[in-house]
C-alpha positions in Angstrom: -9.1 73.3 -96.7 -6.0 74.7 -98.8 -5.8 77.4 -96.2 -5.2 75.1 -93.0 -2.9 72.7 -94.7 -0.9 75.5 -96.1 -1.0 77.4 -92.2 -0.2 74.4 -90.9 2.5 73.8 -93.5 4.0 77.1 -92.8 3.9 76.9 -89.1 6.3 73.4 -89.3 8.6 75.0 -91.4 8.9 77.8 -88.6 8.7 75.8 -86.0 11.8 73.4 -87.1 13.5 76.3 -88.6 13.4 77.4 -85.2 14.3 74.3 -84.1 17.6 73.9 -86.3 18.7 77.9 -85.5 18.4 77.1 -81.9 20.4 73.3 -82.2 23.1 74.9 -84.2 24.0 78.0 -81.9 23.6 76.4 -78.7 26.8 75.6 -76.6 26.6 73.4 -73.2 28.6 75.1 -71.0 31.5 72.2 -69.6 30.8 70.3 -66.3 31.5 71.7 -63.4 33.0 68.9 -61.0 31.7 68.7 -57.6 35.6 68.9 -55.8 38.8 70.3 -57.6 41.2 68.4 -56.0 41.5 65.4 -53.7 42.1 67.6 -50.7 38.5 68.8 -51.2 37.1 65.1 -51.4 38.7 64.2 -48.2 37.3 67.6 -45.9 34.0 67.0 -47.3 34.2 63.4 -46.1 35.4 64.9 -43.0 33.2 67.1 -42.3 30.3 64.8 -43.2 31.8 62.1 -39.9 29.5 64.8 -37.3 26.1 63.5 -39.1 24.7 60.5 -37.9 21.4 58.4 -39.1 18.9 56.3 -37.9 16.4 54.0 -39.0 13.1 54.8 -38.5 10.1 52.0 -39.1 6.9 53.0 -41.0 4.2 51.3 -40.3 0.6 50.4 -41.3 -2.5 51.5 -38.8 -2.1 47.5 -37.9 1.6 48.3 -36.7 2.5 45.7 -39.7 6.3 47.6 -41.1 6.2 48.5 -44.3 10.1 50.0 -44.7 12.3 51.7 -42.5 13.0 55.2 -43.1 16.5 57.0 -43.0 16.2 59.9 -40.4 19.3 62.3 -40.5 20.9 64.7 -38.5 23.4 67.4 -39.7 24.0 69.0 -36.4 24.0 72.9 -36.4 21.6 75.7 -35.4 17.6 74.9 -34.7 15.6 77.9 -34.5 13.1 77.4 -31.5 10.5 80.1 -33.1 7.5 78.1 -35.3 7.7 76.4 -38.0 6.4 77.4 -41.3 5.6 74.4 -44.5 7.1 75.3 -47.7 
């Protein structure tokens, strides 16, 4: 019984040893922001005026809605060769 308390013992001791090396030389790297400058915000926004969405209803098998479902469009290039699922 000594044996596997005092393995078990050890292996905490390494484990938040571990733990503690690990916490004290870690450094987050800073946050990137999405846009540098306000110029960026507003061509993003103005790029994003060619999508358009429309409200799709989902429904039960008794055509009773459940929610409406955001379809979007982006606009660009549709390849007309098959599909293939992820």
């Amino acid at each position: 019984m000594t044996r596997v308390a005092m393995s078990l013992y050890v292996q905490t001791l390494l484990c938040l040893g571990a733990f503690s090396l690990t916490a004290a030389l870690y450094t987050p790297s800073p946050q990137k922001t999405l846009f540098e400058t306000p110029q960026e915000f507003f061509q993003f926004k103005e790029d994003r005026k060619l999508m358009w969405c429309r409200m799709e209803p989902q429904l039960t098998d008794e055509d009773e809605w459940i929610r409406d479902i955001p379809t979007c469009s982006f606009g660009g290039y549709y390849p007309v060769g098959p599909r293939t699922e992820l």
